[in-house]
C-alpha positions in Angstrom: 76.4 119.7 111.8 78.2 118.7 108.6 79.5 120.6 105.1 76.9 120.2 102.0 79.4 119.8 98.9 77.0 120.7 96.1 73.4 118.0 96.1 75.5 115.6 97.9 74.9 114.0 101.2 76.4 116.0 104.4 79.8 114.9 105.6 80.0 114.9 109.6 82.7 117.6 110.5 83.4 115.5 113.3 87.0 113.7 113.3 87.0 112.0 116.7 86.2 108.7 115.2 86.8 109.4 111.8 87.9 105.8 110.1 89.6 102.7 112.1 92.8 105.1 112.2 93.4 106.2 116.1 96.3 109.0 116.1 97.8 110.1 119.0 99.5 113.3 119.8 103.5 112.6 120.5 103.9 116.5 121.0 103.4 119.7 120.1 106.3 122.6 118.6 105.5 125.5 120.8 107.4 128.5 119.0 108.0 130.7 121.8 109.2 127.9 124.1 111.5 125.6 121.8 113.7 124.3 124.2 111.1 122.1 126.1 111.6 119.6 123.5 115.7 119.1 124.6 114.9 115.5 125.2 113.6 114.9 121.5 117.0 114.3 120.0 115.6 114.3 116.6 115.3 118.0 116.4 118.8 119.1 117.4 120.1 118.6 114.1 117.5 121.9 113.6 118.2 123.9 116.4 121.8 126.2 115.1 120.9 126.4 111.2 122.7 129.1 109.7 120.4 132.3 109.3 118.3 132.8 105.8 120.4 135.5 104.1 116.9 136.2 102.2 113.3 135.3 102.6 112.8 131.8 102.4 109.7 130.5 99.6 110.2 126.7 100.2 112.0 123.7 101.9 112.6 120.2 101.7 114.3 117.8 103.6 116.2 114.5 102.7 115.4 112.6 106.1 118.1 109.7 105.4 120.9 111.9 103.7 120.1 114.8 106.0 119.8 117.5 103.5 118.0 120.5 104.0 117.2 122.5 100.2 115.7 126.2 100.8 114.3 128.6 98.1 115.8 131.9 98.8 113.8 135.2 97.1 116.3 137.7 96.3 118.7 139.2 93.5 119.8 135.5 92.6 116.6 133.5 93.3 119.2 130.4 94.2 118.5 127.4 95.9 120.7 125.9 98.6 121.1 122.9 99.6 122.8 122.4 103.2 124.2 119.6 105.3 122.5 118.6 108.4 124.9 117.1 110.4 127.5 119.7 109.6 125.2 122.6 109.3 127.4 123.6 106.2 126.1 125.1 102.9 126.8 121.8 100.1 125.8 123.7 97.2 123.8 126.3 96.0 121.9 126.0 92.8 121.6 128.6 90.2 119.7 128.0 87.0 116.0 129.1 87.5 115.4 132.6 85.5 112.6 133.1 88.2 111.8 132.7 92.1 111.4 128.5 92.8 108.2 128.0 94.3 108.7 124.3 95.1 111.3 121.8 96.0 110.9 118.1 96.9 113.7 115.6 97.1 113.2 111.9 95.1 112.3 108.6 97.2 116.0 107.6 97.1 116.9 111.0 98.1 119.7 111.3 94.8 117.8 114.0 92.8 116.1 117.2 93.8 113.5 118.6 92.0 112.6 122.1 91.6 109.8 124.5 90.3 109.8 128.2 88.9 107.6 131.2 88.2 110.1 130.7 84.9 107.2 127.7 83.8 110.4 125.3 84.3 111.0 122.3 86.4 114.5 121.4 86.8 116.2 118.1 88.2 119.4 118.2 90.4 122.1 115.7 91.3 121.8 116.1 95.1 125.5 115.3 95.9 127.0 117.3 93.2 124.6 120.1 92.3 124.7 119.3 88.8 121.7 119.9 86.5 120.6 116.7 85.4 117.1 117.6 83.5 115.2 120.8 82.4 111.6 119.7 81.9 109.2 122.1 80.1 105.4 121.7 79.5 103.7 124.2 81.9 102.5 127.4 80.1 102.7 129.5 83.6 104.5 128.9 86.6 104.9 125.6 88.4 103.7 125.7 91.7 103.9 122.3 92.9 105.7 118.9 92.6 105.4 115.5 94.2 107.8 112.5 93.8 105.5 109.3 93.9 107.5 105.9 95.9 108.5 104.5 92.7 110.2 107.8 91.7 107.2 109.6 88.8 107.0 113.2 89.5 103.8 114.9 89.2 103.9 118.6 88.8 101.2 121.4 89.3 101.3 124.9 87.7 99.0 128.0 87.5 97.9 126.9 84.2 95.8 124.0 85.5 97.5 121.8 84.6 99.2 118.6 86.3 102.2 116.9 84.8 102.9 113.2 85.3 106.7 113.0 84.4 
């Protein structure tokens, strides 16, 4: 059985052999059972983060500087941006006039980028939480953002259009 995509040709939903690719399953995150992974040591850094004061719209993590940057909803629509290894809150960001829908951290892990229902991307200092760019071309809210490896950022908004920065 396969999907029809328009006239064209059927494409097998079947993955099994899909490519030259052979994944394997390392394990599974099992929600109600979390501690059966205690021998994984790379998810201890995870297991005592601080409780969300709000609701949470977005993360990203900084793998090498081990950052964590979460987009709170709430009076303040902040962003904060927390230290792994310490669990501590670094800095909070404050500048969106709108909830931030997106966050994504550059290759090199020094910037932070971020994405509002304000139509505005802005551009953090990672270590300082200084603003270091307000970029405006979307019409409607930005929705998405991707840093490429050699650092371009593409943006995606809710007025179709995508942004190579």
């Amino acid at each position: 059985m396969g999907i029809k995509c328009g006239k064209s040709e059927p494409v097998s939903t079947d993955k099994s052999n899909y490519g030259k690719t052979k994944y394997k399953e390392v394990f599974t995150l099992v929600p109600d059972r979390p501690d059966v992974y205690y021998k994984h040591r790379r998810f201890d850094k995870f297991r005592d983060l601080p409780e969300a004061t709000h609701p949470v719209n977005a993360v990203a993590v900084a793998e090498a500087a081990l950052l964590l940057a979460a987009a709170m909803l709430g009076s303040s629509d902040e962003v904060q941006v927390w230290n792994l290894w310490t669990r501590e809150l670094k800095v909070s960001l404050h500048a969106h006039t709108a909830h931030v829908w997106a966050l994504e951290f550059s290759p090199n892990e020094s910037e932070l980028a971020t994405a509002s229902q304000d139509h505005t991307i802005r551009i953090w200092d990672t270590y300082t939480g200084e603003q270091r760019a307000l970029l405006r071309h979307h019409t409607a809210p930005v929705r998405s953002l991707a840093f490429s490896e050699s650092g371009f950022l593409i943006s995606g908004g809710m007025d179709s259009m995508m942004c190579l920065w």
